[in-house]
C-alpha positions, 0 to 999 in steps of 0.5 A, spaced: 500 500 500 505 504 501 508 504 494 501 504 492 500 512 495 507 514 493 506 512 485 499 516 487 503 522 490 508 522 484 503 523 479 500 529 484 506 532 484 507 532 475 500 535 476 502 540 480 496 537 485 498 538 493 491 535 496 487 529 493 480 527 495 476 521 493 470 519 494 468 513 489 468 507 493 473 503 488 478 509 489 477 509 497 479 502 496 484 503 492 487 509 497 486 505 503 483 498 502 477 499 505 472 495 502 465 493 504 459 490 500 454 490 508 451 495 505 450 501 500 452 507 501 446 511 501 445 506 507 452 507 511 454 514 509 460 516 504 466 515 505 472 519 502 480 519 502 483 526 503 492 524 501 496 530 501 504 532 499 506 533 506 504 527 509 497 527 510 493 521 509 486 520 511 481 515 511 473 519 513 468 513 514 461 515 518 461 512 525 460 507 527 464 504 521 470 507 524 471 501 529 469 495 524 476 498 520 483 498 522 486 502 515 494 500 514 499 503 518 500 511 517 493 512 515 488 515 520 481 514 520 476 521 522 470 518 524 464 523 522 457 524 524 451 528 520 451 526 513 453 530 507 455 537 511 458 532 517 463 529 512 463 536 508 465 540 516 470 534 516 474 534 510 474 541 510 478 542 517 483 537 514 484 541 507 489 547 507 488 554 508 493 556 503 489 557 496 495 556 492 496 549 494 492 546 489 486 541 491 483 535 486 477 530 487 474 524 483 468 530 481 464 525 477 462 521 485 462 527 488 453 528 489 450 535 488 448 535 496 456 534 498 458 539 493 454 545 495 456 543 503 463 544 500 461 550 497 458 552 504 465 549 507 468 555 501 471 549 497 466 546 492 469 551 488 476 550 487 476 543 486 480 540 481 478 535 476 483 528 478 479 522 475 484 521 469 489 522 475 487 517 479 485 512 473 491 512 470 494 510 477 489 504 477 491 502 470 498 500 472 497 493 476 501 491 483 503 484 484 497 483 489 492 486 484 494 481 479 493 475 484 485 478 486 484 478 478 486 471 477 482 468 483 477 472 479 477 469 473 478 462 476 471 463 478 469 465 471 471 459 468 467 456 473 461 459 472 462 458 464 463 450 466 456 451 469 453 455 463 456 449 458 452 444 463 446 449 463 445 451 455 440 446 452 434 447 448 428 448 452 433 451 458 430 458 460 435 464 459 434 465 467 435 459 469 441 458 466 443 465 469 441 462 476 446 457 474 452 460 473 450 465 478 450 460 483 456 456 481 460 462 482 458 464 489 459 457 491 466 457 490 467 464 493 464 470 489 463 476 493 458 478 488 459 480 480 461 487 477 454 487 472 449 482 472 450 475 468 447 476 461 445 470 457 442 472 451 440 467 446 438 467 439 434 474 436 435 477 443 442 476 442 443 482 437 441 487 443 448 486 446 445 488 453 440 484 454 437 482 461 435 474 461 429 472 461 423 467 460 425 465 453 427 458 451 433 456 448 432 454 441 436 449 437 441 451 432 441 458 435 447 462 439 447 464 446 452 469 449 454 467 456 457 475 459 459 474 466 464 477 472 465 475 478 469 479 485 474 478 490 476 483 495 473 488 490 476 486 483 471 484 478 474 480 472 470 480 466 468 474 460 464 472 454 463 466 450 459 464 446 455 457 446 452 454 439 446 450 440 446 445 433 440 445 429 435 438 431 437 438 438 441 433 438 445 436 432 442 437 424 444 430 421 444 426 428 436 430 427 435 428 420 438 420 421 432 419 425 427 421 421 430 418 415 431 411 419 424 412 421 422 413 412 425 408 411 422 402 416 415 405 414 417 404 407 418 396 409 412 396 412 409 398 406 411 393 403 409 388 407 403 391 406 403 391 400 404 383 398 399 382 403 394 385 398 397 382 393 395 375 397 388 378 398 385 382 393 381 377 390 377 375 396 378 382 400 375 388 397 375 393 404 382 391 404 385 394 397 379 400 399 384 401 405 390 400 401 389 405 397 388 409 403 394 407 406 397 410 399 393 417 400 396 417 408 405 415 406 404 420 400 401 426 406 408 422 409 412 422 404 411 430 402 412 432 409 418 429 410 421 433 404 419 439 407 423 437 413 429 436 409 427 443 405 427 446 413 433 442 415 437 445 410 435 451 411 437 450 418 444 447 417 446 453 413 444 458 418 447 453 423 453 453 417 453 461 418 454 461 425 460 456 426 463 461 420 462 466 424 464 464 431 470 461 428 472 468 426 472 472 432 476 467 435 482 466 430 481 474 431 481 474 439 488 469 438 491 474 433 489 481 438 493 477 443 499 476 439 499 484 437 499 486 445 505 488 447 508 494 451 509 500 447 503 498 442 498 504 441 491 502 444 488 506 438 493 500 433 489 494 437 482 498 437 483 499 429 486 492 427 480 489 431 474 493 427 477 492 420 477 485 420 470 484 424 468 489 418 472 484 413 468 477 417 462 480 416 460 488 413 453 487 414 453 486 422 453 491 426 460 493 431 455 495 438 458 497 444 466 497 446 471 493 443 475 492 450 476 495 456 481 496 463 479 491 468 481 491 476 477 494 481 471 495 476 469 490 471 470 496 466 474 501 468 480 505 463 483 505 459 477 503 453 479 499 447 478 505 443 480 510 436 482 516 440 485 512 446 492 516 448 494 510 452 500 505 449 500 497 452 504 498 458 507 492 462 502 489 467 496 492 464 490 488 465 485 488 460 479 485 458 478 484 449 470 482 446 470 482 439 463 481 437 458 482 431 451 482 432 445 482 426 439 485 427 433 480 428 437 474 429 443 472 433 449 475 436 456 473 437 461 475 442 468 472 446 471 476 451 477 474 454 482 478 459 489 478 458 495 481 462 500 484 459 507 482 461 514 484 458 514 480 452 506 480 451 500 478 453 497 473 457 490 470 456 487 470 463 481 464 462 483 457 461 476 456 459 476 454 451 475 459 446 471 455 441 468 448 443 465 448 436 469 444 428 467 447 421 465 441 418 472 438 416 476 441 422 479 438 426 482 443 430 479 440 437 478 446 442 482 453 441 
């Protein structure tokens, strides 16, 4: 922790910063180690961080959290009473007096309420904007962080193992969830950076889409999007599971109706020499032949219109192993371009246009990676405009993914930490689980 607060008040002093407030419970988290999911904050009351260049450093909770907590050594705790203006009175009688030595805060969690009390206090006013600062101290991970975000993921593969056991035809959206769900916090979730997604066929194209009633259909996709926490560190991870079509798969479906065809022909004929044996003596008999005929004929017209649904069905099936296939061979190659000193931008760019050359007419929503640690989605974004360069023990989590309207989506996100010499993926959970007719690749 304490080589945590001295790189923090480095990039202070370039700042030209001599007091620092934080009241996101994520940067007091990171400024202090306190942590707590007990309750809300709106029901235990703000806390905040106040670390300054000559030594200050201050952890405010509101009584009587200041008893259940003993913060790191060289950090005082200031137990406040009074809400909004109790904290507001506290804070200002620790920040300094000289208005020269300028005062910088996470403004974006600072509430209305506590900012007119600090307004009051005659310091609302003269805050500085510290959130890049403070991002930019977090996205560089420590030994221990890292360790805290692989138990993470650990628990994301489990819950990914659980969803391989859930996704089924018939299974509900929100069954499966509750299943994943319940494997991870058995095996020591401390709750999740955003809620489970399972989104499977049409509802796949909406990319946040929140689990519902709706049943798993044969020959769709079904996005998997989940996190888990430990001591505060999110991690964040996709797959997507394919559903072949017929159940039990388009050709195993089709045999068996095939089979079926093909017994129902021996049977008729059978019949058939039967009536041959009897026609002279048995005129209701060829009256009802002639029946049966009317009746395999009805069989016989149906079973082609399966086939013309079946084939239907395995080229929209065929669709989606080509498209899966390609965001992962994507996903491995990003993996390889990951290395220290890449631009951020490079990686952002190289991802769109090979999605865009999988596949033109789908559509690129939402972010294409993001930071990962203290939340599931934190700075840097994977983005065109992004200042940032890869840089040793970042830790990110990278989801190329394409969506069509009105049919399906496909997303795999991995997270990755990027080491001297590149990147490492994070997951042990497969990437791909599914063979393009003459693959033989196995699982990647």
């Amino acid at each position: 922790m304490r080589k945590r607060i001295q790189q923090v008040k480095a990039a202070m002093a370039a700042h030209g910063i001599h007091t620092l407030l934080t009241f996101d419970p994520k940067n007091v988290n990171y400024l202090t180690g306190f942590h707590t999911t007990a309750r809300p904050i709106w029901q235990i009351g703000r806390t905040a961080c106040l670390l300054s260049a000559d030594g200050t450093w201050r952890l405010f909770l509101p009584a009587p959290w200041d008893r259940e907590y003993a913060p790191p050594p060289g950090c005082e705790t200031v137990s406040y009473t009074g809400g909004d203006e109790g904290l507001a009175r506290a804070l200002c009688g620790h920040l300094p007096t000289d208005s020269r030595k300028r005062t910088a805060a996470d403004l974006d969690a600072v509430p209305a309420p506590l900012y007119r009390a600090l307004n009051r206090c005659g310091r609302g006013d003269q805050l500085t904007d510290a959130r890049l600062l403070l991002a930019r101290c977090r996205m560089i991970k420590s030994p221990a962080e890292i360790e805290l975000l692989e138990q993470a993921v650990r628990l994301i593969d489990l819950g990914l193992t659980a969803a391989g056991e859930a996704v089924a035809v018939g299974a509900a959206e929100q069954e499966v969830q509750a299943r994943i769900d319940a494997a991870m916090a058995l095996a020591g979730s401390q709750g999740c950076g955003f809620t489970t997604k399972v989104i499977s066929g049409p509802n796949g194209s909406y990319p946040h889409h929140v689990a519902g009633p709706r049943e798993l259909a044969a020959g769709s996709a079904v996005i998997v999007d989940l996190s888990a926490s430990v001591s505060g560190y999110e991690s964040d991870s996709a797959r997507t599971f394919l559903l072949p079509p017929g159940g039990g798969g388009a050709e195993e479906g089709g045999g068996e109706i095939r089979a079926a065809y093909g017994g129902r022909r021996e049977m008729n004929g059978e019949a058939r020499a039967a009536y041959a044996g009897r026609q002279e003596i048995n005129g209701e008999a060829r009256a009802a032949y002639a029946g049966r005929q009317e009746i395999n004929g009805g069989a016989r017209a149906a079973y082609a219109g399966r086939q013309e649904i079946n084939g239907e069905a395995r080229a929209a099936y065929h669709e989606l192993l080509e498209m899966h296939h390609g965001i992962t061979e994507l996903l491995l190659s990003a993996g390889k371009r990951m290395k220290p000193g890449t631009p951020i931008r490079e990686l952002h760019d190289f991802l769109r246009a090979e999605l865009t050359r999988l596949n033109p007419a789908a559509v690129q929503a939402g972010t294409i990676g993001h930071g990962v640690g203290l939340r599931a989605h934190e700075y840097p974004d994977l983005t065109g405009d992004c200042p940032e360069l890869l840089a040793e023990n970042m830790v990110l989590a990278v989801e190329p993914a394409l969506y069509v309207p009105g049919r399906y989506g496909i997303r795999i996100e991995n997270m990755f930490h990027i080491g001297p010499e590149g990147a490492t993926a994070m997951n042990r959970y497969p990437l791909n689980r599914y063979d393009r007719e003459g693959d033989d690749d196995g699982n990647l």
